[in-house]
N, CA, C and O atoms as a GROMACS GRO file, in nm:
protein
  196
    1UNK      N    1   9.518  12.610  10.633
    1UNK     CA    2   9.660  12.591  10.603
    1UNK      C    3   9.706  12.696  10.503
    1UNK      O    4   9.635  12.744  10.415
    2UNK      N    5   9.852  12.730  10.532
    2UNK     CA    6   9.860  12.867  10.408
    2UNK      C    7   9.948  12.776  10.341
    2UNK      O    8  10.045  12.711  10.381
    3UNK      N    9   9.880  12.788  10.205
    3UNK     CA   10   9.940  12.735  10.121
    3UNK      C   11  10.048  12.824   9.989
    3UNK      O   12  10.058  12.807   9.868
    4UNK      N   13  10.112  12.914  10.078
    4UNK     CA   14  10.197  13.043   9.996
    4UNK      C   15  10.297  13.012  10.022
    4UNK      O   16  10.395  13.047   9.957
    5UNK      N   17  10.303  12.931  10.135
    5UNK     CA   18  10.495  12.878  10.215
    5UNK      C   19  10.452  12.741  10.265
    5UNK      O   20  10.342  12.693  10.292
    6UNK      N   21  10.601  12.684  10.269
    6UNK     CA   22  10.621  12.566  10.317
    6UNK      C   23  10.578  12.551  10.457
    6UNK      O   24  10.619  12.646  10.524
    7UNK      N   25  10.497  12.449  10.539
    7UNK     CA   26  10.529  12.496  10.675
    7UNK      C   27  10.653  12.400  10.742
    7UNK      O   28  10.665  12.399  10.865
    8UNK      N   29  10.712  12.348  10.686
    8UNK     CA   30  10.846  12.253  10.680
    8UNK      C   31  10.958  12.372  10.715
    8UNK      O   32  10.989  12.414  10.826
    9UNK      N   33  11.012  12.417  10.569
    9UNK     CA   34  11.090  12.534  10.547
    9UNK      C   35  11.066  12.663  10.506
    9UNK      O   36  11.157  12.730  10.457
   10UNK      N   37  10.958  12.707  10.520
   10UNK     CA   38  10.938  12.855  10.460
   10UNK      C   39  10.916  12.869  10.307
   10UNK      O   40  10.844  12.948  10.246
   11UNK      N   41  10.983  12.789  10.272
   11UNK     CA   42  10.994  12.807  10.134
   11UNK      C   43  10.897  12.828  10.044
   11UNK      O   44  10.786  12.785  10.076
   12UNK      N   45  10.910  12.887   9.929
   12UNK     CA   46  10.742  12.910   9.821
   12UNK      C   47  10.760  12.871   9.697
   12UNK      O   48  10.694  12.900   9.598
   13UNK      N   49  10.874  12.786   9.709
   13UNK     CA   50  10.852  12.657   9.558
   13UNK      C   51  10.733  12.544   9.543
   13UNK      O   52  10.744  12.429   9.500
   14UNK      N   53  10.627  12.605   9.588
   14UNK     CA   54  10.525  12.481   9.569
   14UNK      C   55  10.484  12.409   9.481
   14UNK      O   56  10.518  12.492   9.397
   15UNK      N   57  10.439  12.324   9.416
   15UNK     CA   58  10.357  12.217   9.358
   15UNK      C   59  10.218  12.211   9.397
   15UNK      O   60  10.190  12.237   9.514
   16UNK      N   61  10.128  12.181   9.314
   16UNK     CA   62   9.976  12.159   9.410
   16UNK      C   63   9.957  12.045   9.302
   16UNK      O   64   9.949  12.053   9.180
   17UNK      N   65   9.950  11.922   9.399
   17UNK     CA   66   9.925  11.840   9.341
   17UNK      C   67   9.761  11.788   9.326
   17UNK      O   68   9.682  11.791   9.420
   18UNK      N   69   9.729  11.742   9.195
   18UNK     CA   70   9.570  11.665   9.199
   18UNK      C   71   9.627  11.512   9.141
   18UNK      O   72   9.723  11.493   9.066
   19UNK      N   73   9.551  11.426   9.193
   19UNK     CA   74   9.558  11.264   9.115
   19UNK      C   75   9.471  11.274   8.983
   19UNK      O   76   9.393  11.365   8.957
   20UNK      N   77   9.497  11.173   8.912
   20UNK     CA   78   9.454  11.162   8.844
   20UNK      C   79   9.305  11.118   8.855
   20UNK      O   80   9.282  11.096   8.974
   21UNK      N   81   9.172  11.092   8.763
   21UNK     CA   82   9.072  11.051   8.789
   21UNK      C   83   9.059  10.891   8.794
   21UNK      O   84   8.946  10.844   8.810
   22UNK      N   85   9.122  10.843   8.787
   22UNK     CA   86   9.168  10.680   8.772
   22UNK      C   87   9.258  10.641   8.881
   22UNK      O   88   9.262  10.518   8.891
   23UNK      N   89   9.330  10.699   8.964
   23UNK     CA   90   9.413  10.681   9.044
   23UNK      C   91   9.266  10.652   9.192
   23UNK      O   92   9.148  10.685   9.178
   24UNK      N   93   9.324  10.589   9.310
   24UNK     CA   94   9.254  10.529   9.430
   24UNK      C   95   9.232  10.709   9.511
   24UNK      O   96   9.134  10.750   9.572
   25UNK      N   97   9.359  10.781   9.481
   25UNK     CA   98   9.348  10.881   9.575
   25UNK      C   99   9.305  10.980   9.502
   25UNK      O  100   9.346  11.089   9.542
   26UNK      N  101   9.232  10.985   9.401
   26UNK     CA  102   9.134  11.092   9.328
   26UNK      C  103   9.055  11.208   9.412
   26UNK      O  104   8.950  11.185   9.474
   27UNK      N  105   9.091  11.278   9.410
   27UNK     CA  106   8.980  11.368   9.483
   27UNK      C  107   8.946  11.523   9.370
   27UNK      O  108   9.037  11.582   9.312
   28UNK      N  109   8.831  11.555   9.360
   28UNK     CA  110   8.822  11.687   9.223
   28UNK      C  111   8.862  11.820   9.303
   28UNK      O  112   8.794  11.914   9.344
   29UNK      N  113   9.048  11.782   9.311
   29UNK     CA  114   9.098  11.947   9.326
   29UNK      C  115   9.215  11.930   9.416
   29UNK      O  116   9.205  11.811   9.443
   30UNK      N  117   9.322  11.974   9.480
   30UNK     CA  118   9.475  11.970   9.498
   30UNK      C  119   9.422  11.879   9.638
   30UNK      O  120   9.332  11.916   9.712
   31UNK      N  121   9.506  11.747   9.653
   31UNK     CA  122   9.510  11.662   9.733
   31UNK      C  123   9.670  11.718   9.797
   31UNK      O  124   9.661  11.731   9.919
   32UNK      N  125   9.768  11.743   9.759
   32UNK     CA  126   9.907  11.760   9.827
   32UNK      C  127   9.967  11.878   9.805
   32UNK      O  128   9.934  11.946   9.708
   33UNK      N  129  10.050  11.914   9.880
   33UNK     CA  130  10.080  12.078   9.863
   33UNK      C  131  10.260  11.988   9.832
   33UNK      O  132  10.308  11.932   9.931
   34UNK      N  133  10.325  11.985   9.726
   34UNK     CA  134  10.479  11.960   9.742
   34UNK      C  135  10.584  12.075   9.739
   34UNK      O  136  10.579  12.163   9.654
   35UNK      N  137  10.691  12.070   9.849
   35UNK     CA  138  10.785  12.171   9.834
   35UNK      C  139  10.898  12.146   9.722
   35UNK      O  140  10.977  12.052   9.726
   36UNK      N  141  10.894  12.216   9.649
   36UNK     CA  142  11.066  12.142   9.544
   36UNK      C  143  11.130  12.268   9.658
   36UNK      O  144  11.176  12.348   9.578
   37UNK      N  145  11.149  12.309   9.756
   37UNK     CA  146  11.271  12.323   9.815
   37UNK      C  147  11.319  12.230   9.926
   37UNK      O  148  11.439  12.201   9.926
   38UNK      N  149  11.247  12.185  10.011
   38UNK     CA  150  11.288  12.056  10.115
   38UNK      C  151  11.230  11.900  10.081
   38UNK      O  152  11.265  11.808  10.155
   39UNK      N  153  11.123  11.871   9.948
   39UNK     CA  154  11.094  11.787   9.934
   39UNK      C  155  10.978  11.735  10.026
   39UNK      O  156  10.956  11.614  10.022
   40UNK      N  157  10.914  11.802  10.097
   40UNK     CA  158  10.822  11.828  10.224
   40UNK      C  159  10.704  11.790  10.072
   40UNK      O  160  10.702  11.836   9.958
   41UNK      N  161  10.616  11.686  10.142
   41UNK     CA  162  10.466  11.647  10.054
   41UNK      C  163  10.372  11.703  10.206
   41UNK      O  164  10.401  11.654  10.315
   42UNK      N  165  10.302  11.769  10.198
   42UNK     CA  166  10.211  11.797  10.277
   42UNK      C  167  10.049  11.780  10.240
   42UNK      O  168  10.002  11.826  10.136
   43UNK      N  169   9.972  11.712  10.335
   43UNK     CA  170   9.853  11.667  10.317
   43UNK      C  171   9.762  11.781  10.310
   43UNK      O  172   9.741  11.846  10.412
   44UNK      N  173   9.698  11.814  10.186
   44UNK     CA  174   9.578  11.939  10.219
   44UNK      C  175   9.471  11.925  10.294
   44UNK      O  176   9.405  12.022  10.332
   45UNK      N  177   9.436  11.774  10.330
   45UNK     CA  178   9.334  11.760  10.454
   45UNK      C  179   9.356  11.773  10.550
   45UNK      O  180   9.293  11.840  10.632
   46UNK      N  181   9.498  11.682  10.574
   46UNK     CA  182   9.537  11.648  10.733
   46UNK      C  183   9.666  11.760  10.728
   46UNK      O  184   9.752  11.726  10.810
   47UNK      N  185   9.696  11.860  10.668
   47UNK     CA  186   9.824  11.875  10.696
   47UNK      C  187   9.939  11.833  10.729
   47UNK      O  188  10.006  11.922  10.783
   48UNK      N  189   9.992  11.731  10.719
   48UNK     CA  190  10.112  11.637  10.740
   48UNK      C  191  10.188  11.591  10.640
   48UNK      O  192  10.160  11.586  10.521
   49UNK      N  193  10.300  11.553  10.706
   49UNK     CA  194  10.394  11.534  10.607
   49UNK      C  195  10.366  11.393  10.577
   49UNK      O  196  10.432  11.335  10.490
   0.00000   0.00000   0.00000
């Protein structure tokens, strides 16, 4: 997955999100790719919105 652009909108306002270590969806290293331009959360495993 390229994680330099949105694959929603193109866009390259990303976020890389990690959970916290206490949270259920913990994983050690970016679980979600978020766009702050369309609001697009994309899965870094499954790729999906």
């Amino acid at each position: 997955m390229n994680t330099t652009s949105c694959k929603k909108c193109g866009g390259n306002n990303l976020i890389m999100v990690e959970y916290d270590r206490l949270s259920p969806e913990y994983y050690d290293g970016v679980s979600e790719i978020d766009c702050q331009d369309c609001g697009a959360r994309i899965g870094r495993w499954s790729g999906r919105e």
